[in-house]
VEXTIVO-359484 format. One record per residue (C-alpha): residue in one letter; chain; x, y, z. Coordinates in Angstrom, 2 decimals. Example, Ala and Ser with C-alpha at 12.3 -4.5 7.8 and 13.67 -1.06 7.14 Angstrom:
// residues 2
+------+-----+---------+---------+---------+
| type | mol |       X |       Y |       Z |
+------+-----+---------+---------+---------+
|    A |   A |   12.30 |   -4.50 |    7.80 |
|    S |   A |   13.67 |   -1.06 |    7.14 |
+------+-----+---------+---------+---------+
END
This chain:
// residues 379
+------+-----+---------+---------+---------+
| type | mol |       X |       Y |       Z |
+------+-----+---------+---------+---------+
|    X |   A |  -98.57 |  -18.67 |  123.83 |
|    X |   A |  -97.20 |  -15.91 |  126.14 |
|    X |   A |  -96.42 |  -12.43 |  124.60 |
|    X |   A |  -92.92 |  -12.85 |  124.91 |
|    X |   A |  -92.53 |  -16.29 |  123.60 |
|    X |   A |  -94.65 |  -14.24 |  120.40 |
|    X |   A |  -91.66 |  -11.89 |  120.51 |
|    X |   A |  -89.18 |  -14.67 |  120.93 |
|    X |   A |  -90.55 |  -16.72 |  118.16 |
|    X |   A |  -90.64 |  -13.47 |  115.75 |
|    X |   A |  -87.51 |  -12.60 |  116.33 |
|    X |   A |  -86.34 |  -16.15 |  115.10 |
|    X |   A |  -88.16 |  -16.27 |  112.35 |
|    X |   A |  -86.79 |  -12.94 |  111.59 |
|    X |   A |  -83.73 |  -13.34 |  111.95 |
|    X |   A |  -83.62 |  -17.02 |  109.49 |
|    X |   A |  -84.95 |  -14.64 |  106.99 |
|    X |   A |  -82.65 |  -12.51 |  107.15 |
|    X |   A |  -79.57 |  -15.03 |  107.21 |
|    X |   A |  -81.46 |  -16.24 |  103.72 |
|    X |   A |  -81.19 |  -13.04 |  102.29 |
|    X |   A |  -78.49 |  -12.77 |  102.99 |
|    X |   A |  -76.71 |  -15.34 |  100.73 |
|    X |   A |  -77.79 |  -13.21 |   98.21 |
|    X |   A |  -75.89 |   -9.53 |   99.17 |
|    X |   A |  -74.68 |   -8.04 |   96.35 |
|    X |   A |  -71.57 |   -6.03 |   98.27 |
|    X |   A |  -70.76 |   -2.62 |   97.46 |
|    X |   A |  -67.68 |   -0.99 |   99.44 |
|    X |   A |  -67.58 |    2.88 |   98.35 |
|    X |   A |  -64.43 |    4.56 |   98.48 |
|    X |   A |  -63.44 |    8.13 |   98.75 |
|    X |   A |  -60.11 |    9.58 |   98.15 |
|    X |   A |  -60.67 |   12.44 |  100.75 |
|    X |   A |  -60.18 |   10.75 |  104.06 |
|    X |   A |  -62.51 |   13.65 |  105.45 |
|    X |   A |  -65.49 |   11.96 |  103.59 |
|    X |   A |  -65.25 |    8.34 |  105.63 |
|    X |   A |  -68.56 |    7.59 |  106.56 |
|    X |   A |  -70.66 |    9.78 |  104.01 |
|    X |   A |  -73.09 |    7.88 |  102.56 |
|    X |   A |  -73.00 |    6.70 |   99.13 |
|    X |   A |  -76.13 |    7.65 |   96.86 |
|    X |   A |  -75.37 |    6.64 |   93.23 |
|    X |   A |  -76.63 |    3.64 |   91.33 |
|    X |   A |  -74.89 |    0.61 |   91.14 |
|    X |   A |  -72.03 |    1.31 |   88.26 |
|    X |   A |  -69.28 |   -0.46 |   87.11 |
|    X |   A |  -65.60 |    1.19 |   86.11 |
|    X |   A |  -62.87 |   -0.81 |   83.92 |
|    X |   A |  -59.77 |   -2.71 |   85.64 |
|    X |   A |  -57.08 |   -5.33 |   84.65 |
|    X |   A |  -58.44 |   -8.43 |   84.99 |
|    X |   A |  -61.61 |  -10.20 |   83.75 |
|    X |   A |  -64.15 |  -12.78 |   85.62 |
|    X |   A |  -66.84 |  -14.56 |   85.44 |
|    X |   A |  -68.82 |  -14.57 |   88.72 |
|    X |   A |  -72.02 |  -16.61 |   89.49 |
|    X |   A |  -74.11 |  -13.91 |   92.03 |
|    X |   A |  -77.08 |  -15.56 |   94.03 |
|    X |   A |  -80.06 |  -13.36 |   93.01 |
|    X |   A |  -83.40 |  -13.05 |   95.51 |
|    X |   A |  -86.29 |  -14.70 |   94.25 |
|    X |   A |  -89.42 |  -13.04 |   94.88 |
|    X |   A |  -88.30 |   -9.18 |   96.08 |
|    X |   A |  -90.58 |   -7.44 |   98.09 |
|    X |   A |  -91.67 |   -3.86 |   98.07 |
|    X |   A |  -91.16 |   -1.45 |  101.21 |
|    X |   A |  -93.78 |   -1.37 |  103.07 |
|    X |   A |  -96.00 |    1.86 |  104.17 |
|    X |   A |  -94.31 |    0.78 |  107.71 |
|    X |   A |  -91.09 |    0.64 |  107.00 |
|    X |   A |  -91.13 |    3.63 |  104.51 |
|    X |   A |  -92.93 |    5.58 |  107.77 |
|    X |   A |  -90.07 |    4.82 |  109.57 |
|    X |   A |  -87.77 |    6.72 |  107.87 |
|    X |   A |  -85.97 |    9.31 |  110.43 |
|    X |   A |  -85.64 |   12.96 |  108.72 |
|    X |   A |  -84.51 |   14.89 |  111.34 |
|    X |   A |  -80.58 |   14.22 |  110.16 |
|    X |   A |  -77.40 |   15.90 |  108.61 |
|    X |   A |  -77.92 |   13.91 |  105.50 |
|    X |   A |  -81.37 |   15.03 |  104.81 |
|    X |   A |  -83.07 |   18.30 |  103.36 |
|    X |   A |  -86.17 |   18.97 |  102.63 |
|    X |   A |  -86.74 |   21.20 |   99.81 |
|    X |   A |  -89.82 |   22.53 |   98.26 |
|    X |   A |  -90.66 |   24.53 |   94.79 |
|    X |   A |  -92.24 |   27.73 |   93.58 |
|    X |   A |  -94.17 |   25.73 |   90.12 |
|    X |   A |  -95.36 |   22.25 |   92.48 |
|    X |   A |  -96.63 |   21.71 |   95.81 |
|    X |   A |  -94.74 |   18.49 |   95.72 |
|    X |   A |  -91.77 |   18.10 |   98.13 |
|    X |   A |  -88.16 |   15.55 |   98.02 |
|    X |   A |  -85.76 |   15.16 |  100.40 |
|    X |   A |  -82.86 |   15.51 |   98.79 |
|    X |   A |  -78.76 |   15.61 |  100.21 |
|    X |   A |  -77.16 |   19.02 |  101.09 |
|    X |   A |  -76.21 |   21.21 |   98.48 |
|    X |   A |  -72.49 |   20.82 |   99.52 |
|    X |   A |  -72.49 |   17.12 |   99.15 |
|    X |   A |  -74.50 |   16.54 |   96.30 |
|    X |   A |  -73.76 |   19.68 |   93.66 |
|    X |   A |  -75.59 |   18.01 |   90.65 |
|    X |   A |  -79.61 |   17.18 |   91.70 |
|    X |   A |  -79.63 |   18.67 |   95.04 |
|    X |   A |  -77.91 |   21.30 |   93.84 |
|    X |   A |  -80.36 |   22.15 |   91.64 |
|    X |   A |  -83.49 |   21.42 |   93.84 |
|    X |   A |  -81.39 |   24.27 |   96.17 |
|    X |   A |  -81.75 |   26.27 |   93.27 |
|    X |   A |  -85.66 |   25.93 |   93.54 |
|    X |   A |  -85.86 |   23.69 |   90.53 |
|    X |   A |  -86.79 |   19.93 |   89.81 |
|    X |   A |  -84.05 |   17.82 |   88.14 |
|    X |   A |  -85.12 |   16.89 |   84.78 |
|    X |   A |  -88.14 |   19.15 |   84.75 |
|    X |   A |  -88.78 |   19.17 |   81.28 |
|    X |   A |  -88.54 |   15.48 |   80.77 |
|    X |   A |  -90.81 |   14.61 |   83.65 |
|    X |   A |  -92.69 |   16.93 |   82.47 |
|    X |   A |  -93.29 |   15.36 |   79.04 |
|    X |   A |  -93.24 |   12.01 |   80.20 |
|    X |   A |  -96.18 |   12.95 |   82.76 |
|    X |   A |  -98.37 |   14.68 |   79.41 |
|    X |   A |  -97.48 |   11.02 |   77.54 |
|    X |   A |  -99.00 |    9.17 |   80.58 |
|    X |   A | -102.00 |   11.35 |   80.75 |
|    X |   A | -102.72 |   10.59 |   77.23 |
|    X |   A | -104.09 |    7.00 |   78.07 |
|    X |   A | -107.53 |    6.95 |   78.86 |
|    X |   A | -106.98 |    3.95 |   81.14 |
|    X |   A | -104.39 |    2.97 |   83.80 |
|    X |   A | -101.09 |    3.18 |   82.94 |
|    X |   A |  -97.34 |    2.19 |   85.39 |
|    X |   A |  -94.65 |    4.00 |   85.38 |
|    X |   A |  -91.30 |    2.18 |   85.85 |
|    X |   A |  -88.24 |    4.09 |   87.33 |
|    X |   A |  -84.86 |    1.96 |   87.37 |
|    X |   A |  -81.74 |    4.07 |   88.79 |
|    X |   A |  -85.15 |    5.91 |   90.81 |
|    X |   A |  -82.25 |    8.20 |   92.96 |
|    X |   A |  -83.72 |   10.20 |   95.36 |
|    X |   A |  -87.14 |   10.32 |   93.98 |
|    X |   A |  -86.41 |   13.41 |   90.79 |
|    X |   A |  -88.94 |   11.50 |   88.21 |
|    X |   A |  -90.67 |    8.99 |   90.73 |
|    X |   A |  -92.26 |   11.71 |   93.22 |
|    X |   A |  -93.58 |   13.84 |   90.22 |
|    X |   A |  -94.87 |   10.98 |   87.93 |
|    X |   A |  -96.54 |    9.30 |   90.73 |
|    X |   A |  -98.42 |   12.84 |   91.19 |
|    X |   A |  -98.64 |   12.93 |   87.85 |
|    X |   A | -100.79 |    9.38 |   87.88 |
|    X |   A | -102.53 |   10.20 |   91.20 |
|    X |   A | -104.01 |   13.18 |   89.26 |
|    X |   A | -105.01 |   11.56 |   86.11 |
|    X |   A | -107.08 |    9.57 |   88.38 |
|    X |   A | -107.46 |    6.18 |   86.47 |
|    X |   A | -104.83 |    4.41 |   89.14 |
|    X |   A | -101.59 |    3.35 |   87.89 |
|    X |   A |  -98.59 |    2.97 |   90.23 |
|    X |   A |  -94.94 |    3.68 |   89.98 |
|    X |   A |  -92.08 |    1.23 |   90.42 |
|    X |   A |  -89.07 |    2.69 |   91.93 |
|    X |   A |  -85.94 |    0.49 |   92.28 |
|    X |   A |  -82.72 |    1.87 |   93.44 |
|    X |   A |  -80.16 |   -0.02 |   94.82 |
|    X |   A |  -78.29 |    1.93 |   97.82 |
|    X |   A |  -80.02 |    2.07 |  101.03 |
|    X |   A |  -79.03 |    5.74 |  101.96 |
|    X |   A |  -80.88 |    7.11 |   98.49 |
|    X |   A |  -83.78 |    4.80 |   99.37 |
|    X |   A |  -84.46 |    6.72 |  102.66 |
|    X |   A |  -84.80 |    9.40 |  100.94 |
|    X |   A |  -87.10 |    8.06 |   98.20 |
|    X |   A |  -89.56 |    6.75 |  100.89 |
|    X |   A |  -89.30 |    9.84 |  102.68 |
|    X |   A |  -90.23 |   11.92 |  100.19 |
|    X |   A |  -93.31 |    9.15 |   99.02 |
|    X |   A |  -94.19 |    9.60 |  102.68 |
|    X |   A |  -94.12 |   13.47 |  102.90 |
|    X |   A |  -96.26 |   13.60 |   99.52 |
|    X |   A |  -98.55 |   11.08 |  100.56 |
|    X |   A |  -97.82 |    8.64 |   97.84 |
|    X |   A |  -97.44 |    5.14 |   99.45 |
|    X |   A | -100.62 |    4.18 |   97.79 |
|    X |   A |  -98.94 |    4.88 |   94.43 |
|    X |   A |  -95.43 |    4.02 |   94.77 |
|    X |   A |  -93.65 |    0.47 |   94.70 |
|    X |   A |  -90.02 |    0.87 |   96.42 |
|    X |   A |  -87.62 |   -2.01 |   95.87 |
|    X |   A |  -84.53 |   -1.47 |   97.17 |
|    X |   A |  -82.53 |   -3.79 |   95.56 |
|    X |   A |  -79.52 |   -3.98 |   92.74 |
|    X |   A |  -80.76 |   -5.17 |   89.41 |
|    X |   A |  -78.81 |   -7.41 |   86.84 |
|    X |   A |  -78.43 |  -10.93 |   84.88 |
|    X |   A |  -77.85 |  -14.27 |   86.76 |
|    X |   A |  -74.67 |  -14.58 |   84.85 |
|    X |   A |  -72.69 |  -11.36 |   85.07 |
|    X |   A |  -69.53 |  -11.18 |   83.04 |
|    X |   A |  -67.90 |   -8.40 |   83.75 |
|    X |   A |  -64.63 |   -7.53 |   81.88 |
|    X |   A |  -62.48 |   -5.54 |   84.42 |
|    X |   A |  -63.50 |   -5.52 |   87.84 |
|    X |   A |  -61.80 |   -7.20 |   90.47 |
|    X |   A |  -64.07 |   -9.22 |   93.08 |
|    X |   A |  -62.98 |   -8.58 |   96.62 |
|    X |   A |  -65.12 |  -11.70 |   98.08 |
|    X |   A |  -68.43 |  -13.29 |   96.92 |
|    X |   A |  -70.57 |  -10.85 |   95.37 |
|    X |   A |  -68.74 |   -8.20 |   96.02 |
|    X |   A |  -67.68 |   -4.89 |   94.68 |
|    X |   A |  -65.97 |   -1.60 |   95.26 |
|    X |   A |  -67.58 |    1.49 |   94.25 |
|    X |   A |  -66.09 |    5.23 |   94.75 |
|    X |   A |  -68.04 |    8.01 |   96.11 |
|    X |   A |  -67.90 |   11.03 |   94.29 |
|    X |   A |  -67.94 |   13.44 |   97.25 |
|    X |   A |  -70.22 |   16.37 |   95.18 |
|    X |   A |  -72.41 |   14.11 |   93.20 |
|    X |   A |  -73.73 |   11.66 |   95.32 |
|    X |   A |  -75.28 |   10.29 |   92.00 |
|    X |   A |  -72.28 |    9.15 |   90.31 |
|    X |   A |  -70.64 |    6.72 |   92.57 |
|    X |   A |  -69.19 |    3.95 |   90.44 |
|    X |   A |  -66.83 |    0.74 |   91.32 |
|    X |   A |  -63.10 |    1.78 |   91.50 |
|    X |   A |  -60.15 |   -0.58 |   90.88 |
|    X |   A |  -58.74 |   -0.85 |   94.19 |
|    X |   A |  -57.66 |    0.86 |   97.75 |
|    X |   A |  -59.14 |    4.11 |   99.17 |
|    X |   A |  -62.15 |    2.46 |  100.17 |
|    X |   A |  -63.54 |    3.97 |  103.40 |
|    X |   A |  -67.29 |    2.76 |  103.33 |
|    X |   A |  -69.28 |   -0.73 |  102.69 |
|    X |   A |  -72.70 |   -0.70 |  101.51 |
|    X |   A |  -74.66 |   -3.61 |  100.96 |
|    X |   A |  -77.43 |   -3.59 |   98.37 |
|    X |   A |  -79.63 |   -6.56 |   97.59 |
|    X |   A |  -78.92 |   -8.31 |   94.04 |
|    X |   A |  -82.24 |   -9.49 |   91.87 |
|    X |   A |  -83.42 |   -9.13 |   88.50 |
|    X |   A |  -85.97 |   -7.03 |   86.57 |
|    X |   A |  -87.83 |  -10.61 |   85.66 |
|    X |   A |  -88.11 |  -10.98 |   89.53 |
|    X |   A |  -88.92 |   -7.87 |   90.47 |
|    X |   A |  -92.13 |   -8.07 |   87.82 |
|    X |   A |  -93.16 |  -11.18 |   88.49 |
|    X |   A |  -96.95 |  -11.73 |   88.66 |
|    X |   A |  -97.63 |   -8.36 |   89.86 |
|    X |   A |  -99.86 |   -7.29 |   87.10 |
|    X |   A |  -97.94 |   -3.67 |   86.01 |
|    X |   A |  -98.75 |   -2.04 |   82.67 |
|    X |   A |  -95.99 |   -0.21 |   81.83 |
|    X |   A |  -96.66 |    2.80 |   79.42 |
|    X |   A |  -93.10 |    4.53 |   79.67 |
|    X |   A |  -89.99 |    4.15 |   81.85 |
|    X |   A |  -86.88 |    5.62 |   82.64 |
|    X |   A |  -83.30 |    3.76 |   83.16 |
|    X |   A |  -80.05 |    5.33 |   84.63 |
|    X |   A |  -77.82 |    2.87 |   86.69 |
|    X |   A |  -74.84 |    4.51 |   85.89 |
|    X |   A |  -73.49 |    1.58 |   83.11 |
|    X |   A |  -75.04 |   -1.08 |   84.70 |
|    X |   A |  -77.83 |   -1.06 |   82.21 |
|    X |   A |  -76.77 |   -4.17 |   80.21 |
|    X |   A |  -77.06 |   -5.82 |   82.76 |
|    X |   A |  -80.70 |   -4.91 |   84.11 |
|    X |   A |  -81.94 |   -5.40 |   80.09 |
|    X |   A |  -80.37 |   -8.96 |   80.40 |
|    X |   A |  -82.28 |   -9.53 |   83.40 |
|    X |   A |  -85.60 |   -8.13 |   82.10 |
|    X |   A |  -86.61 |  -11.17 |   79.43 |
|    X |   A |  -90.76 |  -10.22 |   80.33 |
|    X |   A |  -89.97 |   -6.60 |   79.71 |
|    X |   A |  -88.65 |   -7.57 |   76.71 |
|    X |   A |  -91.33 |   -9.25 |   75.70 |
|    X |   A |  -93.71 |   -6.48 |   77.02 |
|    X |   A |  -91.90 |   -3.47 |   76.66 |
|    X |   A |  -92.83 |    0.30 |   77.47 |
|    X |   A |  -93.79 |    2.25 |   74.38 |
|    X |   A |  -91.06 |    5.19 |   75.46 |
|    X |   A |  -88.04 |    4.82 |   77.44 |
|    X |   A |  -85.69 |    7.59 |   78.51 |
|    X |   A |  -82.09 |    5.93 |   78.89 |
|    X |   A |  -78.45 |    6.86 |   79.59 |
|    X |   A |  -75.84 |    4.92 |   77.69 |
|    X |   A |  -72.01 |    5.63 |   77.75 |
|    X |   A |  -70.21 |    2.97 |   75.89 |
|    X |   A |  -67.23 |    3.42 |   78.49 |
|    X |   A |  -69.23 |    2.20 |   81.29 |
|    X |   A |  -71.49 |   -0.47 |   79.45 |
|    X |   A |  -68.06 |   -2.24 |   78.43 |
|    X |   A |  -66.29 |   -2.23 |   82.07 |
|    X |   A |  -69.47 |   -3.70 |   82.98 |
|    X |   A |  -69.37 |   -6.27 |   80.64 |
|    X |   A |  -72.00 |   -5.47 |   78.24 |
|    X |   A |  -70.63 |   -3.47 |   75.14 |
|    X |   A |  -73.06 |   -1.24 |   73.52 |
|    X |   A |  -73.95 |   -3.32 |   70.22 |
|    X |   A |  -75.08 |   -5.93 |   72.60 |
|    X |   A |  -77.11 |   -3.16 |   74.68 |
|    X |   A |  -78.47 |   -1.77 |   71.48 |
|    X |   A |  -79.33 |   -5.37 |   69.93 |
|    X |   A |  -81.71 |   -5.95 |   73.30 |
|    X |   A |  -83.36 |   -2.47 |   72.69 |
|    X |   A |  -83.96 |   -3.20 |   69.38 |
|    X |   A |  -85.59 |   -7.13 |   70.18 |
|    X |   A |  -87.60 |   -4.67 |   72.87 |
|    X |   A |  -89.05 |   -2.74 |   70.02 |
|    X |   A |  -87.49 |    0.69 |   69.94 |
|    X |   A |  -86.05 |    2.47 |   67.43 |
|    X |   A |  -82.50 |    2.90 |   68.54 |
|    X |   A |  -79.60 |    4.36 |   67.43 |
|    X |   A |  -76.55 |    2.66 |   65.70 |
|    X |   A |  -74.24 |    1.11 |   68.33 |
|    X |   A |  -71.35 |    3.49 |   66.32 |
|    X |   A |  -72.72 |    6.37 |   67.52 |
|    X |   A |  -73.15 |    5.86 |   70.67 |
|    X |   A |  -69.17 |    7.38 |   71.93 |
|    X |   A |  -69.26 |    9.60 |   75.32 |
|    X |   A |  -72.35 |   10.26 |   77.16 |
|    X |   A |  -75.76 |    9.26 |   75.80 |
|    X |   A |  -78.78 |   10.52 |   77.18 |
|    X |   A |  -82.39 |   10.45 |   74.90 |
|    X |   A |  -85.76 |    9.23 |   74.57 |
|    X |   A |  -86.51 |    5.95 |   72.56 |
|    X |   A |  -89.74 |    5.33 |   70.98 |
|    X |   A |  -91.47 |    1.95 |   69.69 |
|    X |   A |  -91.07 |    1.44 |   66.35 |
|    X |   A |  -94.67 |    0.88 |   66.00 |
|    X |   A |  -95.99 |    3.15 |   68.38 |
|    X |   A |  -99.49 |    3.25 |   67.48 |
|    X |   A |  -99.53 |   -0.75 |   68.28 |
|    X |   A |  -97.78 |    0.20 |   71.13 |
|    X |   A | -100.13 |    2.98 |   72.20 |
|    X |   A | -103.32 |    0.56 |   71.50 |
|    X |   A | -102.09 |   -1.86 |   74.17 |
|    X |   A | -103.65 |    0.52 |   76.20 |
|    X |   A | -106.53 |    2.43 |   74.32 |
|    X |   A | -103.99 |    5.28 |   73.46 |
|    X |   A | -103.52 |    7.01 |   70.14 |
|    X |   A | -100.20 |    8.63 |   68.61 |
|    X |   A |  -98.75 |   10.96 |   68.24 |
|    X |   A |  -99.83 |   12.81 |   71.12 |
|    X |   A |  -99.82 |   16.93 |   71.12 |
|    X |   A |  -96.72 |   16.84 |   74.06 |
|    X |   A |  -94.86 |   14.86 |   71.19 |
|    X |   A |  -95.63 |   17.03 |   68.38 |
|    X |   A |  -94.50 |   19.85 |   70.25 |
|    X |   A |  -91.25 |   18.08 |   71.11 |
|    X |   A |  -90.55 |   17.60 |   68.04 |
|    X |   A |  -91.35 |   21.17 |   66.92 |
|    X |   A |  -89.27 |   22.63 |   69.62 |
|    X |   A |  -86.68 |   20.40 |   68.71 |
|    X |   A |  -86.36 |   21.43 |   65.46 |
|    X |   A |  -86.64 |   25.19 |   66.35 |
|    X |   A |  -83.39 |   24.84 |   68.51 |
|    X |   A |  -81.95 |   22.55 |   65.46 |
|    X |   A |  -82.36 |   25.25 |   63.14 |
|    X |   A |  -81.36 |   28.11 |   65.48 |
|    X |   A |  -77.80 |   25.96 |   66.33 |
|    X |   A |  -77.53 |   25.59 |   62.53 |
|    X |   A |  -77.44 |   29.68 |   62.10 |
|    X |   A |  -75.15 |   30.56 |   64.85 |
|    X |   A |  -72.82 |   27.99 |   63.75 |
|    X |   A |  -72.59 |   30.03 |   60.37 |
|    X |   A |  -72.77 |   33.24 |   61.38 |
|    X |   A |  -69.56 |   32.57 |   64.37 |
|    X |   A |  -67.81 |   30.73 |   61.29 |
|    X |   A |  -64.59 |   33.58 |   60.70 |
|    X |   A |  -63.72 |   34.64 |   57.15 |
|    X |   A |  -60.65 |   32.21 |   55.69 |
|    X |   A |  -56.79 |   34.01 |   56.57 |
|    X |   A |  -58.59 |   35.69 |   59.60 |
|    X |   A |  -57.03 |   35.21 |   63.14 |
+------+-----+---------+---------+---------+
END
């Protein structure tokens, strides 16, 4: 066969795969209220904000996701508006991150010389060094890299192998991601899938579909990571991300998940009711955002969310609680068990110290409280 009837046969093949996949696009159109914006790039999760009416839409999920490859992730162009590369006094590590001007939350702070998170990657990182064996990471809502780029380090130092997973749905955050595994030299140690993660059945009570798996989200013009679906108009940008499910994105692949972290911007539900294996096989620590706003516009309220937590094994909160914002750590209840999955012991030192410091601030909060507390009939 002659070299270009290779090419022309490629290219065919190529391009029926690409008409398969995509049957299953999961359509996000991002809007921005400042006309000025049209054309900057989304970068948040997938999230999902209340409307009027309800639905019940049947998505097409792809089966068997792939990974990026060290190819495609090499590929990557940096030498853009939309990309900056910043580096840190305390890590030789490196992330490509947004401008400051577009993104005032995390690369706002990485201009500031710091990581985002820093203390929470940081103890996650001593909890996965505890393990005397390999040990996954899995990072759902991964962003522009913030815990993935650092934990993968993190692994690649304890030197026992272990991998990262790193899904995040929007292609524009994704280029960063794999430019920033590339820049580190971490595409040994880091699994990219770029895809949107949720249930076969989504129900979601609120949100208005446009066409076939399709939904708005709006840009928030300084934090490109809180773009969430809006109800209707102003929509200056589509962005197409991928639809699949944890269970498919896990499938026969062997990971041993120690800890994880989960931020998709409400859309959490929806990736738990997707993730029956990890369910079954859960992480012994999770670090997860929860706003019972956002979990009910996207159709899973937070006793349900809570309820598939608890049949994962962590000790969670109760569902009452849970108002505003809700950022925190959940442990196993048995996390010894847990820990012995993989030849670890609890607690570990990092925890203890937690804890401590925890208490310390507790205790500290408690005094100032009473000593700013004014005399009764003062003014």
């Amino acid at each position: 066969m002659s070299p270009y009837s290779l090419c022309l046969a490629f290219g065919l093949s190529r391009a029926l795969a690409d008409f398969q996949d995509a049957s299953a696009l999961f359509q996000v159109q991002v809007g921005s209220i400042d006309p000025s914006l049209a054309g900057v790039s989304a970068a948040g999760p997938v999230s999902l904000a209340q409307d009027e009416d309800a639905f019940d839409h049947q998505p097409q999920i792809i089966r068997g996701p792939k990974p990026a490859t060290e190819w495609e992730m090499k590929r990557i162009k940096t030498e853009r508006s939309d990309m900056k590369l910043y580096s840190f006094n305390t890590t030789d590590l490196y992330l490509y991150g947004f401008p400051a001007e577009d993104d005032q939350s995390i690369s706002g702070t990485l201009n500031r010389g710091k990581m985002w998170e820093g203390g929470s990657v940081g103890f996650f990182c001593e909890f996965l060094k505890s393990f005397p064996q390999r040990v996954d990471f899995l990072d759902v809502g991964a962003n522009i890299g913030t815990w993935t780029i650092p934990l993968a380090d993190c692994i690649r130092k304890k030197g026992f192998g272990g991998r990262v997973v790193a899904v995040e749905a929007l292609k524009p955050i994704v280029e960063h991601l794999e430019a920033s595994v590339v820049k580190n030299q971490l595409t040994n140690m880091v699994d990219v899938f770029n895809y949107a993660v949720g249930a076969e059945k989504v129900v979601v009570n609120g949100t208005k579909i446009e066409a076939p798996d399709e939904v708005k989200m709006n840009e928030d013009a300084t934090n490109k990571g809180g773009s969430s679906i809006v109800k209707s108009g102003k929509v200056s940008v589509v962005k197409s991300a991928r639809l699949t499910s944890m269970d498919e994105i896990l499938a026969h692949r062997g990971y041993r998940f120690a800890a994880m972290k989960m931020d998709i911007e409400g859309y959490e539900g929806q990736a738990w009711r997707s993730a029956r294996s990890l369910i079954k096989n859960p992480p012994c620590m999770l670090s997860i955002e929860l706003n019972r706003k956002w979990l009910t516009s996207a159709g899973t309220p937070v006793e349900e969310v809570v309820g598939l937590l608890s049949d994962a094994g962590f000790e969670v909160p109760k569902a009452d609680t849970i108002q505003g914002l809700f950022n925190t750590v959940l442990y196993q209840r048995d996390m010894p068990r847990c820990m012995g999955r993989f030849n670890g012991t609890w607690p570990i030192p990092a925890y203890e110290r937690r804890q401590h410091d925890a208490q310390r601030r507790h205790e500290a909060f408690k005094q100032w409280r009473a000593s700013s507390k004014q005399p009764e009939g003062s003014q």
